[in-house]
C-alpha positions as CSV (number, residue, x, y, z in Angstrom):
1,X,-20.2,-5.3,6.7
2,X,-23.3,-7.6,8.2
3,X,-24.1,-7.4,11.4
4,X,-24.1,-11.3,11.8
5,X,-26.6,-12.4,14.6
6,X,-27.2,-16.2,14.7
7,X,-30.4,-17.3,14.5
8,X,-32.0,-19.1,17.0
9,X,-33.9,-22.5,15.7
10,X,-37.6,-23.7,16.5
11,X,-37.2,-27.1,18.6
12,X,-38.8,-29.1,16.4
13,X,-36.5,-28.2,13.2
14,X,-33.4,-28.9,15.6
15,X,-30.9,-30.8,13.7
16,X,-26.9,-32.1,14.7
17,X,-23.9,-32.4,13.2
18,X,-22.7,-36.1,13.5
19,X,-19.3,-36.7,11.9
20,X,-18.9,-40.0,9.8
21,X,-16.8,-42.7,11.3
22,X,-14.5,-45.2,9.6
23,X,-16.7,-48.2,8.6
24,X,-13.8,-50.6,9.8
25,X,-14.1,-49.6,13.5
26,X,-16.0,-52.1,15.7
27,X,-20.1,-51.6,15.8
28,X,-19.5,-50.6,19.5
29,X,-17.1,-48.2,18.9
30,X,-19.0,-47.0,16.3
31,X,-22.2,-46.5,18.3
32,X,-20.0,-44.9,21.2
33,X,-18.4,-42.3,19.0
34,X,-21.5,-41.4,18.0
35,X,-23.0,-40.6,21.0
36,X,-20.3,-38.8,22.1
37,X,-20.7,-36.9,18.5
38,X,-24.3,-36.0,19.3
39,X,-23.3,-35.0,23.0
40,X,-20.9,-32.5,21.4
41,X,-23.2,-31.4,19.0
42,X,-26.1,-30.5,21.4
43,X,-23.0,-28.7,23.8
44,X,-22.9,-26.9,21.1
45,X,-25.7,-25.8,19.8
46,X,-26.8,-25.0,23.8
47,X,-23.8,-22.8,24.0
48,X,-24.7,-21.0,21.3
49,X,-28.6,-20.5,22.2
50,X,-27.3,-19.6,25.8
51,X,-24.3,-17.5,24.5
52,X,-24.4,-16.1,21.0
53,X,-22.3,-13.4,21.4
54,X,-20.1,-16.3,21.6
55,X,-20.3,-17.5,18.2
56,X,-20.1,-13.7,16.7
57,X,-16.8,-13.1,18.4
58,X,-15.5,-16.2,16.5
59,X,-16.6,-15.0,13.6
60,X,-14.8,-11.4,14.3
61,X,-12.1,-13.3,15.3
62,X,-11.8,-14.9,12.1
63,X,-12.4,-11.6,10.5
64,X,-9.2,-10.1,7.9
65,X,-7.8,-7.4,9.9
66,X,-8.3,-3.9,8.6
67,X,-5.7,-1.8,7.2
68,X,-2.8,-0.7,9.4
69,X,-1.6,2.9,9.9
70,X,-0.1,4.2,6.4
71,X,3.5,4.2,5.9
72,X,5.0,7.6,7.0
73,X,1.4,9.1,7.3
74,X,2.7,10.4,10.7
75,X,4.9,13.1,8.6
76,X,2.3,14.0,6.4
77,X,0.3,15.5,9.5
78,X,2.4,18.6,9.8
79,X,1.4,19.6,5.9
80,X,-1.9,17.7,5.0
81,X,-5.2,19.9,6.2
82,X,-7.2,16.3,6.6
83,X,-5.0,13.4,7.5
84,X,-7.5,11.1,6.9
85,X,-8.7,12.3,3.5
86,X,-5.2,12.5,2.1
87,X,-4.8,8.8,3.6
88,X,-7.7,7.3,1.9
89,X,-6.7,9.3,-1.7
90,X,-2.7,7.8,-1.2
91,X,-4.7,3.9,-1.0
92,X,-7.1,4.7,-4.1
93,X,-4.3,5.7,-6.0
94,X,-2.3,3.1,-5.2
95,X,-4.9,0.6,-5.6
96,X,-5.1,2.1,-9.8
97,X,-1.4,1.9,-10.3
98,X,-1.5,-1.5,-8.7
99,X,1.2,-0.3,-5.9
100,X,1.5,-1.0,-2.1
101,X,0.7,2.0,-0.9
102,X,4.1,2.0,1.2
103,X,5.9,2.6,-2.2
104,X,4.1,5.9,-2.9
105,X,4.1,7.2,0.8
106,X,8.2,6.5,0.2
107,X,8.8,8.3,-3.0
108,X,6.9,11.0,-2.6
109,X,8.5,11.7,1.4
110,X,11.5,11.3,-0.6
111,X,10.9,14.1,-2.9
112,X,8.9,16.7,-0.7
113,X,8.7,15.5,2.6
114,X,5.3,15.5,1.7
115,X,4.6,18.5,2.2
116,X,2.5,19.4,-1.0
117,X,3.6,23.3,-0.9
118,X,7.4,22.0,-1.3
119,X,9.5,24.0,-3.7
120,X,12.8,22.8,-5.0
121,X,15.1,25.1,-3.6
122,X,17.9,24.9,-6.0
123,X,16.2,26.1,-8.9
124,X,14.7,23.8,-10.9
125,X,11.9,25.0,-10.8
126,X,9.6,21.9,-9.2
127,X,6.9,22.0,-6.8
128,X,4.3,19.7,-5.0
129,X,4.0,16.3,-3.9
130,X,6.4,14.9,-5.9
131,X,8.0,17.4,-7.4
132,X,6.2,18.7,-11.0
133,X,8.3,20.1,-13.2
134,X,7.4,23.3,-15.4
135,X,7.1,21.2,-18.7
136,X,5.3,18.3,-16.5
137,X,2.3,20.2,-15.1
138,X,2.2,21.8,-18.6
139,X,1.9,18.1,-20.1
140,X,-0.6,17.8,-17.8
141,X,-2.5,20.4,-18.5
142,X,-1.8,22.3,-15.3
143,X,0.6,24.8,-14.2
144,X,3.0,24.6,-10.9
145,X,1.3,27.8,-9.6
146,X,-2.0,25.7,-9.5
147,X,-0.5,22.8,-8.7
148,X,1.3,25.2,-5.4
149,X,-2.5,26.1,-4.6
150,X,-3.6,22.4,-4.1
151,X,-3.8,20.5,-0.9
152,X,-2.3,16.8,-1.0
153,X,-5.4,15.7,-0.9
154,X,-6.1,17.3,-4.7
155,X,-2.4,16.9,-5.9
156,X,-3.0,12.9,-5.8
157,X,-4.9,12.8,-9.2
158,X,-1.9,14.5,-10.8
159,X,0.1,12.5,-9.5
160,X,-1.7,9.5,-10.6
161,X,-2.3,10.9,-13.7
162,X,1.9,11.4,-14.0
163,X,2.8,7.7,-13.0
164,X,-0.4,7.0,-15.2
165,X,1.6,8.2,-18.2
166,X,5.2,6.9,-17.2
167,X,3.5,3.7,-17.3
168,X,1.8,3.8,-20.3
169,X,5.1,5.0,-22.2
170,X,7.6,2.4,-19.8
171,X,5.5,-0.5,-18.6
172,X,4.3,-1.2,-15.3
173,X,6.3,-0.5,-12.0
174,X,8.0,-3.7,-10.5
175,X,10.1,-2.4,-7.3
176,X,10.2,0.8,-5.5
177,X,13.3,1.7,-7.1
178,X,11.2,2.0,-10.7
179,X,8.8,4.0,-9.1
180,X,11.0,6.6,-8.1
181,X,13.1,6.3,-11.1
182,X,9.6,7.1,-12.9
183,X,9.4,10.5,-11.3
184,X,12.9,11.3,-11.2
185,X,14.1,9.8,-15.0
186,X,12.1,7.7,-16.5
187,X,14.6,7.2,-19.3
188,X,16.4,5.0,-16.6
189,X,13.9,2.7,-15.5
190,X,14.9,-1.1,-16.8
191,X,18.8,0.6,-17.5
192,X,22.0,-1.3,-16.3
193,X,22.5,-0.2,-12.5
194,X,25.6,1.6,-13.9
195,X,23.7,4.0,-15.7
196,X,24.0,7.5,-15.4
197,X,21.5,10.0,-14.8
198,X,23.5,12.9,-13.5
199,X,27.3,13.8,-13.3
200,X,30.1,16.6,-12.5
201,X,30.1,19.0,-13.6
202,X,26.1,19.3,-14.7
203,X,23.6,21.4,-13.1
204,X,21.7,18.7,-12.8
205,X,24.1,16.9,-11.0
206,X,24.7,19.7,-8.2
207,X,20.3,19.8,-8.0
208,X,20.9,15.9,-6.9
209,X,23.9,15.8,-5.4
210,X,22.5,14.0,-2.4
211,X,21.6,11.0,-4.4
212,X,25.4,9.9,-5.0
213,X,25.2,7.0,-2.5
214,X,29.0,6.5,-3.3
215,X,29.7,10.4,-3.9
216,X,31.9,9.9,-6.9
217,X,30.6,12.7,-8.8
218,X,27.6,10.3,-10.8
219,X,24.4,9.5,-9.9
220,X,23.4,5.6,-11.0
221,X,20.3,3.6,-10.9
222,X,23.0,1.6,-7.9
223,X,23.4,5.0,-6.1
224,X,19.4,5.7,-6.3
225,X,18.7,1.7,-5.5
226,X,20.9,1.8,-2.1
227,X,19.1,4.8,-0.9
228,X,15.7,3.9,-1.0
229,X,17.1,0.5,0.6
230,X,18.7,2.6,3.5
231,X,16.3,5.3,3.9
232,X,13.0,3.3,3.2
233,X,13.7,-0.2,4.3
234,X,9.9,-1.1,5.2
235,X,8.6,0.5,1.5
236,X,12.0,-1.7,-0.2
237,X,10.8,-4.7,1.7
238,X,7.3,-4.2,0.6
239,X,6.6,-6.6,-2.8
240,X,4.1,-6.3,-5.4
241,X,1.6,-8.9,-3.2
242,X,1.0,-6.3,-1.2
243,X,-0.4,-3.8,-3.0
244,X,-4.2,-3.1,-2.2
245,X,-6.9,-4.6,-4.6
């Protein structure tokens, strides 16, 4: 950013602003209005030799507003060694993707709390930000003991790298609910919102038990939609537009 000082002009290069009048008006209305024009201009341009922090303070004024505090960065605190690092890596990645940055914060709190040390405790084996499975980090070239010894800060270009490749294989991401159907089965992203990713009796089913919205025994794209709209109504009210450029 500039810092924008306005520069002072020598007398004799002094020039006004006179705004055009209607030629229909009489002449001495016309002669009036420009008087009062040229009054307004040298007002003007006096305030602004006499004041110019005046004129800077419009322009900051008129300035776009910086970005706001990051969706659910407050939770992220209590896991993340540098806040503010791990802040600006959630934007950069979101800004490849072509995501608001909301949608990442909510899928990924969704998954580990953020907490990038996160373990799935019933067994299945995944870890991290957004929970790598065993044959994932291997696709990736990686391992989920490496993946354990990474900050969040480090884990974000895997987990570009991931929604990279469920991209490339599915298309681009269009709501929050594709996004987390991307990390949590991508065979179900564009599906009917009666389709079925887990049921009674599968293992699978008792891992993500607490995704059946409706509990009656089968996760659906409808059970996962509903509760990302309950739990994360700011990331589900968040559209495309808003995703950083």
């Amino acid at each position: 950013m500039h810092n924008w000082e306005p520069q002072m002009p020598a007398r004799r290069d002094r020039r006004y602003l006179v705004l055009p009048l209607p030629a229909g008006l009489p002449r001495k209305v016309r002669n009036a209005g420009a008087v009062l024009a040229l009054v307004a201009g040298t007002n003007l341009l006096s305030h602004q030799l006499l004041n110019p922090d005046a004129f800077r303070n419009l322009f900051a004024a008129a300035a776009p507003a910086g970005h706001g505090p990051l969706y659910l960065l407050d939770k992220a605190s209590a896991y993340v060694r540098d806040p503010e690092a791990f802040e600006e890596s959630v934007r950069e990645i979101a800004a490849r993707l072509g995501l608001p940055p909301e949608w990442l914060m909510a899928v990924m709190y969704a998954e580990s709390r953020l907490d990038p040390a996160a373990v799935n405790q019933r067994g299945s084996g995944a870890v991290g930000l957004i929970q790598f499975m065993p044959s994932t980090a291997a696709e990736l070239r990686t391992s989920t003991a490496q993946i354990q010894r990474m900050d969040g800060t480090e884990q974000m270009e895997l987990v570009y790298r991931y929604l990279d490749l469920v991209r490339s294989r599915y298309g681009p991401y269009e709501t929050l609910t594709d996004l987390y159907l991307a990390i949590l089965f991508p065979k179900a992203r564009g599906q009917d919102p009666c389709f079925v990713l887990y049921a009674q009796p599968e293992t699978a089913y008792k891992q993500n038990a607490g995704l059946d919205e409706d509990q009656d025994g089968r996760v659906t794209v409808s059970d996962i939609d509903r509760r990302l709209r309950r739990v994360f109504p700011t990331a589900y009210g968040t559209g495309l537009h808003n995703a950083e450029m």
